[in-house]
C-alpha angles and dihedrals in degrees: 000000000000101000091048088056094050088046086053090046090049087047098054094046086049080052092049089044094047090045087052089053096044093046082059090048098051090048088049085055095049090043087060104043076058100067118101136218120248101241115232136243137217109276111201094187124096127048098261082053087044094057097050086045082057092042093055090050093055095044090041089048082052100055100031072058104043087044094046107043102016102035107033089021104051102004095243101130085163094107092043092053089052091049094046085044091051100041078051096060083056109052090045088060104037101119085044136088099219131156090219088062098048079053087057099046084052096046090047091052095055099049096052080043093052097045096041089048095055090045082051093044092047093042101246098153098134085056078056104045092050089045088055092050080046104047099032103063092035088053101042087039088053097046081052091052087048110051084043093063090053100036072059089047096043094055091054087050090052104048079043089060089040085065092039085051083047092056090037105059098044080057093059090051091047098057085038089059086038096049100046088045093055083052098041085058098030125031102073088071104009123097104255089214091053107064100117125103102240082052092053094043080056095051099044084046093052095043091044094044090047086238083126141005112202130032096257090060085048082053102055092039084060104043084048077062098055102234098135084068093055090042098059085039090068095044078060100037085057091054091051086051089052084058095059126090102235123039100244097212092195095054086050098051098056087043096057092051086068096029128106094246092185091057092042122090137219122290101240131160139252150206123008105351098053088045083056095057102049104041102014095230145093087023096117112100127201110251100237088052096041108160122199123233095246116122123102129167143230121206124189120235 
């Protein structure tokens, strides 16, 4: 009697210990679902960067032209409505692959083409040549202002992950103390494949229901259960979280519960972000390549 009410007392301070281990874990989740992207500016170097810089000063020629002479001039603002639909379009898919933006892309390019082409054909080229002292201030002075405006942003996000680092890494030192103390009570008897807090409920129910006396037939009743099989379904079930783009902290919560938390890792991140945050640097991504800060990864004792 007596050793069975020790062995419950050992088990609910093992569960004490596991819950405050899980409850580190879930804030370390939630610290890094916390952690921005640095936003990214308008690069005018390269020659893909190059192009689209082209590109903008011939869409921006056609409709400083088509606003100027047909629309003020004449009062036929038809041409002007298709291109800022159009540019529209584009914007508003931007982040997608879709059939109906390459169309507008399309759509866009012969339009400028047409209309570039007629103020060729008809030798306006001092209506040119004032359009592109026009265009071409207005369009580098408003990429400055830009990329002001997110070099300002970017700064905030930084000195905001620095914090989130900060957090972080308290939250790493702290699983580590929690997790070598629950050894240090705890792995010289206890099943090193249970530690997990749904495996050590099972094991207070059956000894205080007399369904078992000792931890290895605690063990058994539970692995008759089945309980082994949910339980590496979780380890796997957390991996497959760490695949996803973003951390589902629902998902997590209810994992960890069946989870070894003394054999699972921390949750850190990974790639760019992380790199941002320590070193504040090669952390801006190119739009059409945008990562999530999503990984986070689980190390082994």
């Amino acid at each position: 009697m007596e050793d069975r009410e020790q062995l419950l007392r050992n088990l609910r301070k093992i569960k004490a210990q596991l819950q405050r281990i899980y409850a580190a874990m879930e804030r370390q989740a939630e610290i890094v679902g916390q952690y921005r992207e640095k936003q990214v500016g308008i690069s005018t170097d390269g020659a893909k960067n190059k192009m689209k810089l082209v590109a903008a000063v011939c869409l921006g020629i056609t409709l400083f032209i088509q606003s100027l002479v047909f629309g003020i001039g004449h009062g036929d603002w038809t041409t002007t409505i298709i291109l800022v639909v159009c540019i529209s379009i584009i914007v508003l898919l931007r982040d997608k692959k879709s059939k109906w933006k390459n169309l507008a892309y399309i759509v866009l390019v012969l339009i400028v083409g047409v209309l570039l082409y007629d103020l060729i054909r008809f030798r306006e080229f001092l209506l040119l040549a004032f359009s592109l002292i026009v265009v071409i201030p207005v369009l580098f002075l408003s990429i400055r202002t830009v990329n002001k405006r997110v070099d300002i942003k970017n700064e905030e996000i930084s000195h905001f992950n620095q914090d989130l680092q900060r957090q972080y890494d308290e939250t790493v030192e702290e699983i580590d103390a929690l997790r070598e103390e629950l050894w240090q009570m705890s792995g010289s008897w206890f099943p090193k494949d249970y530690y997990s807090i749904e495996a050590v409920n099972s094991f207070i129910s059956d000894l205080e229901n007399h369904r078992a006396d000792s931890i290895k037939e605690a063990v058994l009743q539970l692995d008759n259960r089945e309980y082994r099989k949910r339980m590496l379904a979780s380890q796997q079930a957390i991996l497959d979280i760490e695949r996803k783009e973003l951390i589902n902290m629902q998902s997590m919560r209810q994992e960890l519960r069946y989870a070894n938390l003394l054999s699972l890792g921390q949750i850190a991140l990974q790639g760019s972000i992380l790199g941002a945050v320590q070193s504040n640097t090669n952390a801006v991504r190119s739009v059409a390549n945008q990562q999530r800060i999503t990984n986070h990864l689980l190390k082994r004792r």
